[in-house]
C-alpha positions in Angstrom: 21.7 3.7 50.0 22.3 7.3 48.6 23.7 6.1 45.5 20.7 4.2 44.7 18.6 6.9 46.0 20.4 9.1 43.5 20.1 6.9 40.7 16.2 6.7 41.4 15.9 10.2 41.4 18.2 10.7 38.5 16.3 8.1 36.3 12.7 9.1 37.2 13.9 12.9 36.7 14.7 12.0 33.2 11.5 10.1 32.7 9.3 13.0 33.6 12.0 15.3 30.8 10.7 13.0 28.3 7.0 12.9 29.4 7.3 17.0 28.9 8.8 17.0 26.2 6.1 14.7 24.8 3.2 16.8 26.0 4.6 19.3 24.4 4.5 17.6 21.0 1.4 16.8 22.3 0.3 20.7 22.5 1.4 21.3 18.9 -0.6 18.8 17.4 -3.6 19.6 19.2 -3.1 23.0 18.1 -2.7 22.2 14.3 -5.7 19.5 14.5 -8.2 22.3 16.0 -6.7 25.0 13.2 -7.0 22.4 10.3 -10.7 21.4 11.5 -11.4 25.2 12.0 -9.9 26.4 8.5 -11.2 23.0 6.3 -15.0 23.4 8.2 -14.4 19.8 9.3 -16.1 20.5 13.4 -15.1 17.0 14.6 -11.1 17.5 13.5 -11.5 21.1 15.5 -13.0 19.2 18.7 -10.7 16.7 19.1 -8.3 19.3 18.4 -9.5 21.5 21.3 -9.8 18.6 24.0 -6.4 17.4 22.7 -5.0 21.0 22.9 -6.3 21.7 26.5 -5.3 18.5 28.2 -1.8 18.3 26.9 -1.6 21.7 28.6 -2.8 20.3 31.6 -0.6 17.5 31.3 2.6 19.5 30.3 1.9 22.0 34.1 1.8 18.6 35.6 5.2 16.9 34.5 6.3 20.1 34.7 6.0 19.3 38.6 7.1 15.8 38.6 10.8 16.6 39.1 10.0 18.3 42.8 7.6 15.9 43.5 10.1 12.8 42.7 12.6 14.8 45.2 10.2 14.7 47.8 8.7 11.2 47.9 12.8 10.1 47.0 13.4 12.1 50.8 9.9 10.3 52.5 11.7 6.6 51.2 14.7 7.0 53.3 12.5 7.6 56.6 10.4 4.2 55.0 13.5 1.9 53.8 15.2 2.7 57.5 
């Protein structure tokens, strides 16, 4: 039972790696769509580059949180599997 308990937490740990990773991308491109739309006077492009900007950050402080929230529900399953 630990070693698959392991291997849950292992694999969903490496899951939420690659969802921070993404937002992060995610943060840059936000960023270069709202300077783009600023600097060409195109207010649409700078908008969707603002909302893009400010919800990969929110996303990125969430997965950044994922890894000790996988911990704890990985501890609540062995009081639920037993």
């Amino acid at each position: 039972m630990g070693d698959t308990r392991t291997l849950l937490i292992s694999v969903a740990g490496t899951v939420a790696n690659g969802a921070l990773l993404a937002t992060v991308a995610a943060v840059i491109i936000g960023f270069m769509m709202w300077g783009f739309g600023t600097a060409l006077n195109i207010p649409g492009l700078a908008t969707k580059g603002v909302q893009t900007f400010f919800g990969a950050v929110v996303c990125a402080i969430v997965c950044a949180g994922l890894n000790s929230w996988i911990a704890w529900f990985g501890e609540q399953a062995i009081s639920i599997w037993n």
